[in-house]
C-alpha positions as CSV (number, residue, x, y, z in Angstrom):
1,X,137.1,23.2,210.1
2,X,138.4,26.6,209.2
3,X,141.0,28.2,211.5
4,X,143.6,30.8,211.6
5,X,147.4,31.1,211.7
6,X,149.8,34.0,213.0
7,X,153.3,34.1,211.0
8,X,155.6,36.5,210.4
9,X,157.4,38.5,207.9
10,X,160.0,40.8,209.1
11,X,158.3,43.4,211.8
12,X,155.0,42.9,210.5
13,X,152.5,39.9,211.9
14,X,150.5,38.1,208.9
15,X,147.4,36.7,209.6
16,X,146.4,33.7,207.4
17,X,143.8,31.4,206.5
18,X,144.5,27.9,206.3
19,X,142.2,24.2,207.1
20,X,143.3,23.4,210.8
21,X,142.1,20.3,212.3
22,X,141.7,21.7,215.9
23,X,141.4,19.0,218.8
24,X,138.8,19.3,220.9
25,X,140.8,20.4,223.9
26,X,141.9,23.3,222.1
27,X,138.5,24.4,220.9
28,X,137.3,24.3,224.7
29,X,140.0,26.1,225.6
30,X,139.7,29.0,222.9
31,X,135.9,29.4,223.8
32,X,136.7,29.6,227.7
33,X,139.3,32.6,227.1
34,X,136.6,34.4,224.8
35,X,134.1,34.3,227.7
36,X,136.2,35.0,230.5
37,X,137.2,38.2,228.4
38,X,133.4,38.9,227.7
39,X,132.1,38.7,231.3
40,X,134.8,41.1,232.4
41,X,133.6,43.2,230.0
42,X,129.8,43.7,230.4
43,X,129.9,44.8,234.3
44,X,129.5,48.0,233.2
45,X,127.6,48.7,229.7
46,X,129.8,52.0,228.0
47,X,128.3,54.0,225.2
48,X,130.0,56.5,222.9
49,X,127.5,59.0,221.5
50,X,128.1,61.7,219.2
51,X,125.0,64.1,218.7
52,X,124.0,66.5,216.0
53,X,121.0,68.9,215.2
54,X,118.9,69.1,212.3
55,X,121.7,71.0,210.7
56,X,124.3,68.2,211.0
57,X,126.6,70.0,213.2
58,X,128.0,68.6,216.1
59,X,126.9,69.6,219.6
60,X,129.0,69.2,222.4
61,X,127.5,71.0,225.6
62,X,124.4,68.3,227.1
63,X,124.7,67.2,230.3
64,X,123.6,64.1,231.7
65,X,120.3,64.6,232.5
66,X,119.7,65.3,228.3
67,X,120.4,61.2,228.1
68,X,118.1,58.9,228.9
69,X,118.8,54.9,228.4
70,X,117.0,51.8,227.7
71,X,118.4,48.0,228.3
72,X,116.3,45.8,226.7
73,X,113.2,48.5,227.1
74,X,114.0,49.0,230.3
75,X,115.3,52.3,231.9
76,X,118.9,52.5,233.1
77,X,120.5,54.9,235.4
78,X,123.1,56.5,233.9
79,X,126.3,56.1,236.2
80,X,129.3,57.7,234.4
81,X,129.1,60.3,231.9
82,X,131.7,62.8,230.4
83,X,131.3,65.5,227.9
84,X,133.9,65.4,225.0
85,X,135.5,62.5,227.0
86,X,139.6,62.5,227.8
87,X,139.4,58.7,227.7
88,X,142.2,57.5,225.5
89,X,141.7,56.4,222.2
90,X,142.9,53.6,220.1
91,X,142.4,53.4,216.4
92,X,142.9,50.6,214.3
93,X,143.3,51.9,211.0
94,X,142.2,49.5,208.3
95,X,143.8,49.9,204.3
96,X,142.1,47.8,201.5
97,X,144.7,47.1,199.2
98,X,143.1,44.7,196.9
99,X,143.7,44.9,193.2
100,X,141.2,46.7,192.8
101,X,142.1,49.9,195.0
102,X,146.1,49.7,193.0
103,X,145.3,53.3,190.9
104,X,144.1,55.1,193.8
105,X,145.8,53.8,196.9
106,X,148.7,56.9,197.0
107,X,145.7,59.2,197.0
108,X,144.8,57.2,199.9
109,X,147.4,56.6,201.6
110,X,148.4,60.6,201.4
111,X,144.7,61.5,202.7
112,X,145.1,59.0,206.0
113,X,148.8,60.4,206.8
114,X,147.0,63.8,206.8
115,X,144.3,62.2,209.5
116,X,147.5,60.3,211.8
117,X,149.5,63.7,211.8
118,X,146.4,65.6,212.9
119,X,145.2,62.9,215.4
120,X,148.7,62.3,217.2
121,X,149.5,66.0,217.2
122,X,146.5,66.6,219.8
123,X,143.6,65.2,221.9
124,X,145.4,62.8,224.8
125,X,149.3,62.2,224.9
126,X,147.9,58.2,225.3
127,X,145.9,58.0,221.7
128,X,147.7,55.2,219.9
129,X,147.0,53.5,216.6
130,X,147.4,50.2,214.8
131,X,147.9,49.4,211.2
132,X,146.2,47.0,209.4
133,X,146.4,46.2,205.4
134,X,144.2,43.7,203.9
135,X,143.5,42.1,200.5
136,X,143.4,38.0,200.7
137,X,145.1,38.4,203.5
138,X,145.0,40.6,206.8
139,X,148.2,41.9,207.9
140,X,149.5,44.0,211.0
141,X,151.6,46.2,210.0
142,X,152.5,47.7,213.6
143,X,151.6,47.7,216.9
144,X,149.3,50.3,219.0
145,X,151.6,53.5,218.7
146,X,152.0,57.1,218.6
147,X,154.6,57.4,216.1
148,X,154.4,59.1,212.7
149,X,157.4,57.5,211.3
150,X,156.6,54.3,212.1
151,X,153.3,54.7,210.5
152,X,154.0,56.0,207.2
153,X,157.0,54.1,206.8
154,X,154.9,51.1,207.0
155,X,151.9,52.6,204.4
156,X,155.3,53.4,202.1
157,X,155.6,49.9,201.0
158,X,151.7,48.9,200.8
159,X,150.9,48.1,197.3
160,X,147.6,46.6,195.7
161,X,146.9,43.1,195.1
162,X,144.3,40.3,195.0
163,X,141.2,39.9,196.9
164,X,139.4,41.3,199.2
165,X,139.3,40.6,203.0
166,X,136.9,43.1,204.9
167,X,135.1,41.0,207.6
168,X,138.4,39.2,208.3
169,X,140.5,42.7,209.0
170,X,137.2,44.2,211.2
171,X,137.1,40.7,212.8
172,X,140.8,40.5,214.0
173,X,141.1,44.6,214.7
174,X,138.2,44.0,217.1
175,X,140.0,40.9,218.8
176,X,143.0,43.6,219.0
177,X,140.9,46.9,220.5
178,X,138.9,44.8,222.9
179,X,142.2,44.2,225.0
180,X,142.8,47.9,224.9
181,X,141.6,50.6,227.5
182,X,140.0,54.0,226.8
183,X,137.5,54.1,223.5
184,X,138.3,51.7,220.7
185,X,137.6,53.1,217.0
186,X,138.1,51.1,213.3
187,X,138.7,53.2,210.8
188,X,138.1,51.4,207.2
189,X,139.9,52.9,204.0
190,X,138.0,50.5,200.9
191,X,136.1,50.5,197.8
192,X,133.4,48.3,198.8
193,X,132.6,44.4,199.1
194,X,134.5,41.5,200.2
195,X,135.5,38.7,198.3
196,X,138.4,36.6,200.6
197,X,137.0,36.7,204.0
198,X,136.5,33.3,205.9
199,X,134.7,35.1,208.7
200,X,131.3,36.2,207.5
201,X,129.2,39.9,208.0
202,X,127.4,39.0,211.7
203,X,131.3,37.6,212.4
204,X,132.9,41.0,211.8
205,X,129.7,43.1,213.3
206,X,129.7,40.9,216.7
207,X,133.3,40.9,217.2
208,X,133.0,44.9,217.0
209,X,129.9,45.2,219.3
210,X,132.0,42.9,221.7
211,X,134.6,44.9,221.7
212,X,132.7,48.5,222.0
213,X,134.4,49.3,219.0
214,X,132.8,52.2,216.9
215,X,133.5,51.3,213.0
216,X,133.7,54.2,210.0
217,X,134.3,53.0,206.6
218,X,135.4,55.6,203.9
219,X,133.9,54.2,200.9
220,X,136.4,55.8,198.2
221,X,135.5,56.3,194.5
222,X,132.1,55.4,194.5
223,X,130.6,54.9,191.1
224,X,127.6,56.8,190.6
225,X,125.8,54.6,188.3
226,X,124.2,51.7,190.3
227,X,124.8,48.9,187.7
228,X,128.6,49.4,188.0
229,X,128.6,49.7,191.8
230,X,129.1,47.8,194.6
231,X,126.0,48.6,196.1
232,X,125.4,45.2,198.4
233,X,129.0,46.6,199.9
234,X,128.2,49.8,200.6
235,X,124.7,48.8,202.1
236,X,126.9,45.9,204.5
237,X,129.2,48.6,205.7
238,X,126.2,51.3,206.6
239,X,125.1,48.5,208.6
240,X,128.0,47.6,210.2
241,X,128.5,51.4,211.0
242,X,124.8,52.2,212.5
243,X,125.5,49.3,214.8
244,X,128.5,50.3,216.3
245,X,127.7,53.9,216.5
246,X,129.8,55.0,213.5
247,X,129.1,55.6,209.7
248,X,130.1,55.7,206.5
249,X,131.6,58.2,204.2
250,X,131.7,57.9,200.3
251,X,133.9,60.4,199.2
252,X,135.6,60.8,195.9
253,X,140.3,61.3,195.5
254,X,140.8,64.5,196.9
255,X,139.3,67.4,198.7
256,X,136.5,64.8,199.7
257,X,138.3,62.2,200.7
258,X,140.3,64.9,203.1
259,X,136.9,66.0,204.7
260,X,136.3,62.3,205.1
261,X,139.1,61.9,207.6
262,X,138.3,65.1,209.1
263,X,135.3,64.6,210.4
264,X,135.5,61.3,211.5
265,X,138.3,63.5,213.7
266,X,135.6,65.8,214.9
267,X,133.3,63.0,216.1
268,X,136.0,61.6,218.3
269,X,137.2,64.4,219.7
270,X,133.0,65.2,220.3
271,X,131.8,62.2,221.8
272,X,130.4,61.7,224.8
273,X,130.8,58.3,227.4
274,X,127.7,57.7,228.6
275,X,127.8,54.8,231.3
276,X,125.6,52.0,233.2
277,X,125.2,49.0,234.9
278,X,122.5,47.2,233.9
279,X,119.5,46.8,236.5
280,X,116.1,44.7,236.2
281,X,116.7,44.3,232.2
282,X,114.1,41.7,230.9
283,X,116.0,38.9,229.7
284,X,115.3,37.1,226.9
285,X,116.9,33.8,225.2
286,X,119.2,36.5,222.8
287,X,122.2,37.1,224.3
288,X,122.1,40.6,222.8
289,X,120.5,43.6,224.1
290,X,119.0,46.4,222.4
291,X,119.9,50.0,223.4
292,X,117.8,53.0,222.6
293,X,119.3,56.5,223.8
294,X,116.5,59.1,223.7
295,X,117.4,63.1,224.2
296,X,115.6,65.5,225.9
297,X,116.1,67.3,223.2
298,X,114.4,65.3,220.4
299,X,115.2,67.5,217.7
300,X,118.9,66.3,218.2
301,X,120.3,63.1,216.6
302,X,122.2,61.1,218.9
303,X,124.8,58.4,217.3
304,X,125.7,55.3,219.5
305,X,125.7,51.5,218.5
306,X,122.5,49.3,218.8
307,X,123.3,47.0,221.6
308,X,125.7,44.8,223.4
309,X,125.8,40.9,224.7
310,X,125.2,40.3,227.8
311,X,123.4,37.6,230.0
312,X,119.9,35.7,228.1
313,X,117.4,33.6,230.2
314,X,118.0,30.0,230.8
């Protein structure tokens, strides 16, 4: 069966695919940790909602009686709430750097240092980030932290090569955020598709809504004329961002690509935690629940991700 290894080269962690043949011990074990992580997790049932009007601006003054929550169809209580929460954040930043992305990965590269130097400058002195580069192959490039240097010394020596991996890197940041406090955010730099992965779309999309991860995906260089475009990428990715609560951005090099980072800046710093714990939800044999988050406003658009697992009927 298909399993994964954890090597490394120098300071950075490589994460590789290879056949395994796992005993069954070991399987049983791995399946017991993911669940005692899991129920841990669902006690209480977090979401991170950023609104904006008709316009597309972002509004940051509700209060919690403008939410109003459904489990499953049924009404929740909403227990915690903050307005532009102080909750830490930790971002795993995600760089495709298949071959395909080799002529415009300084442009990049220069764009997301911009987006680190604003994001550690401000907001809470406990907002960290990881770094992640993928092609065939996903690779951690540092730990959660607030330094700069660290940072862009590590994007210095990324270059672009071979396939690429975009379930697997979503799929493994996820595994890294859910162990994390405060909100959990991937942010994915590609140009579209996946051609490596061993873990498939619904892998990458669970693993994120188990993790409460919010996912944006900046879609560089898109080509305008459908027949040369990846178009079955950029339709997985606006998936994968409406159910997490995120989106997708498809900017050009430049100016674009700038605004890109920015706002997905202005979202986090404008988000609100709106909390629960779930009471007389109708179960059914899914494991996952369906949210819906109406306004009392409804000329506002909230944005918040789709649902969560939690318990099914027996």
């Amino acid at each position: 069966m298909g399993g994964w290894r954890v090597g490394r080269c120098g300071s950075e962690k490589v994460i590789l695919r290879r056949l395994l043949i796992l005993a069954p011990i070991t399987a049983i074990l791995l399946l017991s940790q993911e669940r005692a992580i899991f129920n841990a997790d669902v006690k209480l049932v977090r979401l991170l909602v950023t609104v904006k009007d008709k316009a597309g601006a972002l509004v940051g003054t509700l209060s919690k009686d403008d939410f109003t929550v459904f489990d499953n169809g049924a009404k929740q209580e909403v227990a915690v709430f903050e307005r532009q929460t102080a909750l830490p954040l930790n971002v795993a930043l995600c760089i495709d750097t298949s071959g395909s992305t080799a002529k415009d990965l300084k442009f990049e590269l220069d764009s997301a240092s911009k987006f680190l130097k604003s994001f550690l400058s401000e907001g809470n002195p406990e907002d960290s980030v990881k770094l992640y580069s993928f092609n065939w192959e996903v690779v951690e490039r540092t730990q959660f932290t607030r330094s700069l240097t660290r940072l862009e010394d590590s994007m210095k020596r990324l270059k672009g090569e071979a396939g690429t991996s975009l379930y697997d890197a979503i799929y493994f940041a996820s595994r890294a955020l859910e162990k994390r406090d405060g909100r959990r955010v991937i942010v994915v730099v590609t140009d579209g598709g996946d051609t490596t992965s061993s873990k498939k779309y619904h892998d990458a999309l669970e693993a994120a809504q188990r993790a409460d991860a919010v996912l944006y995906s900046i879609l560089v260089v898109p080509i305008n004329n459908d027949a040369g475009r990846n178009v079955g990428g950029e339709n997985a990715l606006t998936t994968l961002g409406q159910g997490t609560g995120g989106r997708v951005f498809l900017p050009s090099i430049g100016t674009q690509l700038d605004r890109a980072f920015a706002d997905i800046l202005r979202d986090l710093r404008t988000q609100y935690l709106v909390g629960y714990y779930p009471k007389n939800v109708p179960l059914t044999k899914n494991r996952f629940h369906s949210l819906k988050l109406q306004l009392l406003n409804s000329d506002l658009q909230p944005q918040y991700r789709n649902g969560y697992y939690g318990d099914a009927a027996r």
